[in-house]
N, C-alpha and C positions, 0 to 999 in steps of 0.2 A: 730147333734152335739154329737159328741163323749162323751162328761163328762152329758149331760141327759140319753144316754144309759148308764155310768156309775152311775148314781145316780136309775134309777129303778132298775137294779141290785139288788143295796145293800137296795133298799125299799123291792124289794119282797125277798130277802134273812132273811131280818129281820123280815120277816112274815110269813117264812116258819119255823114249828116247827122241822123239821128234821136237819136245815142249822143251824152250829155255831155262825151265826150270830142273831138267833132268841134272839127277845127280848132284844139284847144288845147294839142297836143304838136306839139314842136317835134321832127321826126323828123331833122333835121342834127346833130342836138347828143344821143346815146346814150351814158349813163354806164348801166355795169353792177359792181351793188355785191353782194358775199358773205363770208361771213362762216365761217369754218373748212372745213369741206367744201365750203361753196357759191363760196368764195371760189376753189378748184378749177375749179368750175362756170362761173364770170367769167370765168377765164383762157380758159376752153374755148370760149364762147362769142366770145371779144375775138376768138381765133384763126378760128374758122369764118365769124364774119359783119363784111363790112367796113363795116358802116353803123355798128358802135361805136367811138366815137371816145375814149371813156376808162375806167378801170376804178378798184375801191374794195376794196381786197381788206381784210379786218377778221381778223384773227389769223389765216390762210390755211394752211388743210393740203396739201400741195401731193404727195404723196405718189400721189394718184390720178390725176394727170397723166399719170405715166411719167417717164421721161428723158427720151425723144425728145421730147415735148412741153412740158415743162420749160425744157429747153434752147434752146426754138424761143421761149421767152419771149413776152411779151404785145405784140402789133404797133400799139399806141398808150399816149397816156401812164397811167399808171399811180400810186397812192397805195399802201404797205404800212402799215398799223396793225398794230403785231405785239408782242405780250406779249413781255417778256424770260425769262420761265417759265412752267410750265403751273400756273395758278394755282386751288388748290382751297378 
């Protein structure tokens, strides 16, 4: 899953004393945000890793889930922004 290999990234960037990023992510506090497929991708990720504490799903195709996964919904809190139609 692409957004775990984005998420160690920015864990070992924030541990590394030499990287801009050292010291300055707050790794207790992990929002994971997507946006129609990726927003899939968030659920997927909320599900697998428990250091995310909340999610941002942005018009969310939820179809590549599954059911079983779906259904198992997102194990922290959670925001849906979601079009009333598919707007062209």
């Amino acid at each position: 899953l692409d957004l775990a290999h984005a998420l160690e990234r920015v864990v070992e960037a924030a541990a590394d004393p030499a990287h801009p990023l050292y010291r300055k992510v707050d790794l207790s506090r992990i929002a994971v945000v997507g946006h129609s497929f990726g927003g899939a991708a968030a659920v997927m990720l909320a599900q697998m890793d428990p250091r995310i504490t909340s999610v941002v799903l942005l018009d969310p195709w939820m179809w590549p889930l599954g059911r079983e996964s779906t259904e198992a919904g997102v194990p922290c809190p959670t925001l849906v922004l979601e079009a009333p139609e598919f707007l062209w």
